[in-house]
C-alpha positions as CSV (number, residue, x, y, z in Angstrom):
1,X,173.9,-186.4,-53.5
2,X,173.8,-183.1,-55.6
3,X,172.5,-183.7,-59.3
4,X,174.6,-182.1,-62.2
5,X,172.2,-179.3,-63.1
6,X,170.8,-180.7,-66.6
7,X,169.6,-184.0,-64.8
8,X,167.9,-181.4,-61.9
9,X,166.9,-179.9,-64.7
10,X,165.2,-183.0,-66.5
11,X,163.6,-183.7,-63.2
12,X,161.6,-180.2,-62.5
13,X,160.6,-180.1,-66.4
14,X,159.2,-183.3,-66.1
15,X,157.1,-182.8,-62.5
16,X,153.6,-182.0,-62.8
17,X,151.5,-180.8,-60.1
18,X,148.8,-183.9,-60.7
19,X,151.9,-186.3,-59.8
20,X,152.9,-183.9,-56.5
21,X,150.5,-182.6,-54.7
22,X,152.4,-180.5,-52.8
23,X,154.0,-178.9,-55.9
24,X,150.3,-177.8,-56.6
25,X,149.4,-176.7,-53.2
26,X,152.9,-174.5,-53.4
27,X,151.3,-173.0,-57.2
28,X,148.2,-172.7,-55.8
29,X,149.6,-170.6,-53.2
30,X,152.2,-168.9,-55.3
31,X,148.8,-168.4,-58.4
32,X,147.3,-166.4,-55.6
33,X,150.1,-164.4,-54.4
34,X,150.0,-165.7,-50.7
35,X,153.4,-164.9,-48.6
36,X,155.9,-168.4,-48.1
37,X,154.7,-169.9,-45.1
38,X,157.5,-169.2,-42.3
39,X,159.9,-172.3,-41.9
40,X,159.4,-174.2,-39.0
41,X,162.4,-174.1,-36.4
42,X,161.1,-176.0,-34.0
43,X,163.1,-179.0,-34.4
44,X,166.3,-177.1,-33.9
45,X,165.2,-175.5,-30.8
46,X,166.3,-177.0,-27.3
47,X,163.7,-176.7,-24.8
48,X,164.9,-177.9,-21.1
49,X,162.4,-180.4,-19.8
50,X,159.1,-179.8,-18.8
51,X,158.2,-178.4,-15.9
52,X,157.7,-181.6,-13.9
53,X,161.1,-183.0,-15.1
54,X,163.4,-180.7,-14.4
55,X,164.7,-182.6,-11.0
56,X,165.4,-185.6,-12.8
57,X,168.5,-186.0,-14.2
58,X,167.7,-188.5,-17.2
59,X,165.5,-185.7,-18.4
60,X,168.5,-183.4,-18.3
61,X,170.5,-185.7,-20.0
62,X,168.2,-186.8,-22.9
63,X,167.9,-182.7,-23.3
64,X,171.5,-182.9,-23.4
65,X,171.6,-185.4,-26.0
66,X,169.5,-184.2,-27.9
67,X,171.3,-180.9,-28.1
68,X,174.4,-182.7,-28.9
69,X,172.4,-184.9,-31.6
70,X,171.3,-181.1,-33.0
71,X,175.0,-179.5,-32.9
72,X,176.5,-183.0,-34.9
73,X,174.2,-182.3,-36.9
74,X,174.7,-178.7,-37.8
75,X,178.1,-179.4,-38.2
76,X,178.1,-182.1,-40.6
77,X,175.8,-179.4,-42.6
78,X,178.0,-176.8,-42.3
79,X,181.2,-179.2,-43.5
80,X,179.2,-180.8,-46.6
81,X,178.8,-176.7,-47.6
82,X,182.4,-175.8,-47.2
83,X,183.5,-179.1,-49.2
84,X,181.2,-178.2,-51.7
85,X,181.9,-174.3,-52.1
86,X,186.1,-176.0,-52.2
87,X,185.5,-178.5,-54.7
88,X,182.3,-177.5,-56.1
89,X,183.2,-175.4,-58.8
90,X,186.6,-177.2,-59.7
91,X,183.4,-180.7,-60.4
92,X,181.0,-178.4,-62.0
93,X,183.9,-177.5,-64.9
94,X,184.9,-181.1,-65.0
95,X,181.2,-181.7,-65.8
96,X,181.1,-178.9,-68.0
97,X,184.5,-180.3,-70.0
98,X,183.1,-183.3,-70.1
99,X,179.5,-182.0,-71.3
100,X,181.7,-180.1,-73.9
101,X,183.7,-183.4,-75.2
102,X,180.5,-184.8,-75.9
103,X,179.3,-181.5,-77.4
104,X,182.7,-181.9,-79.8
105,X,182.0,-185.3,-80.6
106,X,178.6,-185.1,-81.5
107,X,179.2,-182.3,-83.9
108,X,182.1,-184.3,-85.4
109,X,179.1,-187.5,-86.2
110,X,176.9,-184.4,-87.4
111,X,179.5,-183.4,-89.8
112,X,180.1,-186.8,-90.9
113,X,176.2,-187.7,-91.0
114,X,175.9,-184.4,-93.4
115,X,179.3,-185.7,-95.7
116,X,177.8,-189.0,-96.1
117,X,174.2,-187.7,-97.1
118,X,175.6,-185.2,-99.3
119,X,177.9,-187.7,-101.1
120,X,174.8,-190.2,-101.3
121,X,172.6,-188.1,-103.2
122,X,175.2,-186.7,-105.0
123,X,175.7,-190.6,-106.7
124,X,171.9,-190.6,-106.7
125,X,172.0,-187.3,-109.0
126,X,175.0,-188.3,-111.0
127,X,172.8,-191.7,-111.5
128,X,169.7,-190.4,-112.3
129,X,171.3,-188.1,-115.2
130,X,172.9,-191.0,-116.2
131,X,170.4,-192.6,-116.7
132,X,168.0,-189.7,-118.3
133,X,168.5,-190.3,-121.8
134,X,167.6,-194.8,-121.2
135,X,164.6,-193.2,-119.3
136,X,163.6,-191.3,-122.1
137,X,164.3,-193.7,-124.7
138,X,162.1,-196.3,-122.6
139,X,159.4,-194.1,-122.3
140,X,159.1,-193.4,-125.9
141,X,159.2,-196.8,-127.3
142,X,156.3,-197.6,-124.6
143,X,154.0,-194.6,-126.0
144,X,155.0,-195.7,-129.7
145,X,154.1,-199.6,-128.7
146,X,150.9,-198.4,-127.1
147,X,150.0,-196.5,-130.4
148,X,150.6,-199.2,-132.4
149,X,149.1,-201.4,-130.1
150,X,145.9,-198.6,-131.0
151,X,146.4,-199.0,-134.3
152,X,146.6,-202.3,-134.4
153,X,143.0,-202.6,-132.2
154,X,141.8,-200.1,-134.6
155,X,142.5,-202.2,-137.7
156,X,141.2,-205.6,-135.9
157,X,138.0,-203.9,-135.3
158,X,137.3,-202.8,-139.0
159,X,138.7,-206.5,-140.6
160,X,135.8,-207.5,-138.0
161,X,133.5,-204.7,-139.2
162,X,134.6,-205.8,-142.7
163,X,134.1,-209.3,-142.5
164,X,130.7,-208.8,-140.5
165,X,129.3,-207.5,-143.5
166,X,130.5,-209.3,-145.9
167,X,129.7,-212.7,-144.3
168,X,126.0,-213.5,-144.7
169,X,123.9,-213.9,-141.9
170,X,123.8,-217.4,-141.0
171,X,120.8,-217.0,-138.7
């Protein structure tokens, strides 16, 4: 099963070399600028039967099976590329239209995410100008109340001065 290329593309950003060891053998080897090791054809290769078996006719014939094993094989390879070069590209644009739907749609929330934020802090603006001049006029009747709360203190504290004085000591 082929992976749409973002998802292949998920998967290899999110390997690391300490979860696969041989991804970091093959970076080792590819750091140090060592050649590819050549690819092993030895399982395609059909040897005849060794030396001592090559009277016996079930040797033949598991060589022969396992030739025709090999050829199925190869075939069934060589099908699953020409399906996919066929149909291939006609998938990868459905993916792509679909991808690009998705694309539309999310743009579309985006736009309607940024209306909705714009409007709400427009209401928030037009209230908080509104409601300027209240803020204002609360905020000057508490400083006025706090000085005549002062004053007041002020005045309490000389009467007590006042009458401190003027009442004899008792003591």
């Amino acid at each position: 099963m082929l992976l749409p290329p973002p998802l292949l593309l998920l998967l290899l950003l999110t390997l690391t070399a300490q979860d696969h060891p041989m991804l970091q053998q093959e970076l080792d080897r590819a750091g140090k600028g060592d050649e590819m090791a050549a690819m092993d054809t030895a399982r395609y290769s059909m040897p005849p039967p060794a030396g001592g078996e090559r009277a016996a006719a079930s040797a033949w014939a598991s060589a022969v099976e396992n030739g025709q094993s090999q050829l199925e094989h190869q075939q069934l390879r060589l099908e699953n590329l020409e399906l996919l070069q066929k149909y291939g590209s006609s998938s990868w644009r459905t993916y792509n239209g679909y991808l690009e739907s998705i694309e539309k749609r999310m743009q579309g929330r985006l736009y309607e995410y940024k209306t909705e934020v714009a409007e709400i802090n427009r209401a928030r603006k037009l209230d908080q100008t509104a409601a300027a001049p209240e803020m204002h006029a609360l905020n000057t009747e508490y400083f006025q109340r706090v000085a005549k709360l002062r004053d007041v203190e002020w005045a309490s504290e000389d009467l007590r001065r006042q009458i401190k004085r003027l009442k004899p000591d008792t003591e």
